[in-house]
N, C-alpha and C positions, 0 to 999 in steps of 0.2 A: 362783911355781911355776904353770904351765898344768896347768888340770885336765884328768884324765883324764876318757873320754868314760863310764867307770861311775860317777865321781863326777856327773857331768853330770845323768845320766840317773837317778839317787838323789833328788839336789835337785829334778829336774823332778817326778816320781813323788810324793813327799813333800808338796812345793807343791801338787799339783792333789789329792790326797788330804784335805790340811787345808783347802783352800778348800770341798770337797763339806761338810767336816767342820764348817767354818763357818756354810753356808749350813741347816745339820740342826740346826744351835742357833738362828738365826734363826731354823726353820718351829717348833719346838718352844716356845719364847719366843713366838710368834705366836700358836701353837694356845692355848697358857697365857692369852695377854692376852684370846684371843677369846672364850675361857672367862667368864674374869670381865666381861668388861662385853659380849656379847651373848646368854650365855645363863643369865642368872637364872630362866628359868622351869625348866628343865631342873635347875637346882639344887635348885630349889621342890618340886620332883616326888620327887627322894628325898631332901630336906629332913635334911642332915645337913654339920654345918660342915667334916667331912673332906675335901670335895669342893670348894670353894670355895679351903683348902688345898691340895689336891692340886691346885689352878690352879696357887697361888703359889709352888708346889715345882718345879713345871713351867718357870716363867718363872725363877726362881732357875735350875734346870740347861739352860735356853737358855743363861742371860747367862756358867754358868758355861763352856759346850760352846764359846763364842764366844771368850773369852779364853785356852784352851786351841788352837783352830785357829787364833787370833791367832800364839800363841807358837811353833805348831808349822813355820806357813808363814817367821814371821820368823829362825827357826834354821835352817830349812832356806837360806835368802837367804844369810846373813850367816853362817853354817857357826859356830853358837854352840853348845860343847857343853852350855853350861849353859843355854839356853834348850831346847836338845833334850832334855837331863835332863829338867829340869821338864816338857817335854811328854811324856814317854815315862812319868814319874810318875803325874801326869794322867789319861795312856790308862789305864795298867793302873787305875787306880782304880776312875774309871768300868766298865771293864770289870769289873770284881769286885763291884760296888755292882749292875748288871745281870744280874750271874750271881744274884748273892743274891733278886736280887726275882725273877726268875725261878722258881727253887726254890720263893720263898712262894707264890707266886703259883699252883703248883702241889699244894703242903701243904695252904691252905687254901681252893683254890676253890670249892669247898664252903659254906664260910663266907661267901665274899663272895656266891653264888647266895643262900644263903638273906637274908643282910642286903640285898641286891636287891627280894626278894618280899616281904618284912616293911616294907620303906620306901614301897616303890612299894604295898601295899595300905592303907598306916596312913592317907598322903593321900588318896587313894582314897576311904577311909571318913570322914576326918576334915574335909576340908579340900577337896574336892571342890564347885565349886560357893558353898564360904564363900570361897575365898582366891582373884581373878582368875589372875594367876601359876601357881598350879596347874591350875585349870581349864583354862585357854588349853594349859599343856602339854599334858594328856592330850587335851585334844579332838585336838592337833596328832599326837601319839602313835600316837591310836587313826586318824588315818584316816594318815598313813605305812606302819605295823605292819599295817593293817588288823586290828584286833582289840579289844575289848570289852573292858575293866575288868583287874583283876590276873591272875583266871583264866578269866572268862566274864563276860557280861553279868549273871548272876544276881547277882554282888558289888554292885549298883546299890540290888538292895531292903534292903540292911540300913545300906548309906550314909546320913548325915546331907542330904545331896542329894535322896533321894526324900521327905524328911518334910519340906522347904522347899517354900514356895509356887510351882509352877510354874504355866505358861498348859495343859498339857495332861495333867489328873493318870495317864489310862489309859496315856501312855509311861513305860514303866519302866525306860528307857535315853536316853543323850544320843543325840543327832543324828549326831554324831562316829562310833556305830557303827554308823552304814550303810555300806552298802556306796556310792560312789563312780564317777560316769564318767568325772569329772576332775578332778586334786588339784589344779590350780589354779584350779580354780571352787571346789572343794567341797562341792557340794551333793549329795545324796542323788541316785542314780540312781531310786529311787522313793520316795518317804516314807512314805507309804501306806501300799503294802506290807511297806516296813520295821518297821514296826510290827505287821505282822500275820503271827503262826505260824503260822495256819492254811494260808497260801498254802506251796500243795507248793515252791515255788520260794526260800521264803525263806531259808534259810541256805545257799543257792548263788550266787542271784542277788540277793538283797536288804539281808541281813544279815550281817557279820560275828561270828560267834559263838565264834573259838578269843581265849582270853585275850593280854595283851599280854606277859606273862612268857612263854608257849612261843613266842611269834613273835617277843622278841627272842632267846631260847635259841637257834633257831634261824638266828637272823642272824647270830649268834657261829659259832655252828660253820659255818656256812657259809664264813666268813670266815677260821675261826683258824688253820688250814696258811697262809695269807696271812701273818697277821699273822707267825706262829711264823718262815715266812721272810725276813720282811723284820727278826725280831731278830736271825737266824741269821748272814743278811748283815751287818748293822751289826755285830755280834761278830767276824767276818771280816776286813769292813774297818779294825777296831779292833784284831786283831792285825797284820792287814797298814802297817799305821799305825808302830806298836813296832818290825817287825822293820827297815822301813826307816829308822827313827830310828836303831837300833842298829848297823846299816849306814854310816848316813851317820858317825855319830860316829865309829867303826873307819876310817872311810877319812881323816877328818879328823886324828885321831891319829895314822895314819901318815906323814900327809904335813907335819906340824911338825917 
């Protein structure tokens, strides 16, 4: 039987639909892998095995996203209702696993902000300075963020950091919070006077002094209508996924 040209046009839609769908499990599985073996200091920094997890949960729903758009391009080929089943399964799964974290995600974000500020001050205090890995993060941290310690430079004087032997006891802050003329030099725009409050200029042009939790707070909300749309679209895509599955299989039914 010659296909009709909306059968045609079903299968072609489907196809390039599951192929994007494919390639979103790749970058996810990638992001996951990149997690765990390039960024250990980042782990170090809020120092909690969830996170490390939350890699491999990541790379688990690549590898899973990937045998799903596997199945969904190969049904859509080979017009298999039971291969479009299972992917129509699939979708709505995932889809519903997204809705639900979604929700938490908004119940308790709260929870996650404060377990942010509590993680990110405990190393700070604890582990600052004792453990490379964290070090290296925050110093990387504070001159990205541009900003000083969990809430200010002051969280320095009660660190385990300022009671170790340094070469300069009168700095009461690392290097990392000056201010910067160029992030891949690194070096202090003035050092000097980064170190000295008294210069009227210092916390404009020398010092950074707002902590790194409101300057990533910041970065968040800067961002999160971004993010919020880019899950919106993926939820979109993911029903537009379903109804052409349901599509295709109805026209494949009638045509037996």
């Amino acid at each position: 039987m010659v296909e009709s040209c909306g059968l045609k046009c079903i299968k072609a839609l489907l196809f390039v639909f599951n192929f994007i769908f494919w390639l979103s499990g790749c970058a996810l599985a990638g992001v996951g892998i990149w997690i765990v073996i390039d960024s250990e200091s980042f782990i170090q920094v809020l120092d909690n095995p969830l996170l490390i997890n939350a890699a491999y949960i990541m790379i688990g729903v690549g590898g899973f996203v990937l045998i799903v758009g596997f199945c969904g391009c190969c049904g859509a080929l080979k017009e298999s209702k039971c291969m479009l089943g299972f992917y129509f399964t699939m979708l709505l799964l995932i889809f519903l696993i997204e809705l639900a974290a979604g929700i938490l995600a908004s119940i308790y974000g709260s929870d996650i902000e404060r377990y942010v500020e509590k993680t990110m001050n405990e190393t700070l205090q604890l582990e600052y300075g004792e453990k490379k890995l964290v070090t290296d993060a925050w110093d990387e941290g504070q001159l990205v963020f541009e900003c000083c310690g969990t809430y200010g430079y002051s969280d320095y004087l009660t660190s385990r950091w300022i009671e170790s032997d340094r070469a300069n006891p009168s700095e009461n802050y690392p290097e990392s919070c000056c201010k910067i003329a160029d992030i891949t030099i690194g070096q202090p725009t003035d050092r000097a006077k980064c170190y000295d409050p008294t210069d009227p200029m210092w916390a404009t042009e020398y010092m950074n002094t707002n902590g790194c939790v409101q300057e990533f707070k910041e970065w968040v909300d800067q961002r999160i209508y971004i993010l919020g749309g880019v899950g919106i679209g993926i939820a979109c895509l993911q029903l537009f996924g379903m109804i052409l599955a349901i599509c295709l299989c109805r026209n494949i039914r009638s045509g037996d």
